[in-house]
N, C-alpha and C positions, 0 to 999 in steps of 0.2 A: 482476504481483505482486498477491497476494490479501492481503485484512488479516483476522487472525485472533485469538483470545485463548489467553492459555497457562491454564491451569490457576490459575494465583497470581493472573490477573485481570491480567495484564498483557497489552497488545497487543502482535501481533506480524506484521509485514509479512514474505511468502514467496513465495520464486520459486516459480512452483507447476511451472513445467517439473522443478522438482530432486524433485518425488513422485515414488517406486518405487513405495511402495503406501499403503493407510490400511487399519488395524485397527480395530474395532470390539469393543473389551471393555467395562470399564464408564467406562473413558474412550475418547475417539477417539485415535491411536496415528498418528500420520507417520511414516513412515519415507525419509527423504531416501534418494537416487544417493550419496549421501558418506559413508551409514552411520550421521549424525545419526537420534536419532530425538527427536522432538516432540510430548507431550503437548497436547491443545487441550480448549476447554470445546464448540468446534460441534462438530455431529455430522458422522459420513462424509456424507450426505445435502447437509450445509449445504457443505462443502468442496469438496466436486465441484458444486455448486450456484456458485458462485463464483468458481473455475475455468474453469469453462463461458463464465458471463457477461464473463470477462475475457478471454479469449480469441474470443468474438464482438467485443469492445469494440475488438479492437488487430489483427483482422482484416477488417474493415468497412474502407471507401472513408474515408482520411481519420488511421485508424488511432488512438492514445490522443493524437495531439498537439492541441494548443489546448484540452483538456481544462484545466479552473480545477483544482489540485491545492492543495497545504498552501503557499499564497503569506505570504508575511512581508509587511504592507504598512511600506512606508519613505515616510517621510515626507519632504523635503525640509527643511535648516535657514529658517528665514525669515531673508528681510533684515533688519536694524535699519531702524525705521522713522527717515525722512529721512535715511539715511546707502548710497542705491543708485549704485551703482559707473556708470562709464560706458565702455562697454566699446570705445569708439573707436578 
């Protein structure tokens, strides 16, 4: 998955396996396997540039796991203080 920006400045995360092709007008132009097609603000350049590095990334010894991604940290509730259970 590559992360990329649409046009309105929104992000937008893409299989990039599902690229047929990318056009180059005065926007860059995806054109998904599905027939979707996808305005972006990176260039063809930056896409295949991206592409590239993620698919080194998830083919290397190891692959994308243990990789730190978009983690929630959760926090545990605390105990009431003087008031801890005994779990006997």
């Amino acid at each position: 998955m590559i992360r990329l920006t649409r046009l309105n400045r929104m992000p937008l995360v893409l299989n990039s396996d599902l690229i047929e092709h990318i056009d180059v007008t005065p926007d860059t132009v995806i054109t998904l396997t599905t027939g979707q097609i996808l305005r972006v603000r990176e260039c063809a350049d930056e896409v295949v540039r991206r592409v590239v590095e993620y698919r080194r990334r998830v083919n290397q010894p190891g692959g994308i796991e243990g990789e730190a991604g978009c983690q929630e940290e959760v926090s545990e509730p605390a105990e009431p203080s003087g008031q801890q259970q005994d779990l006997d």
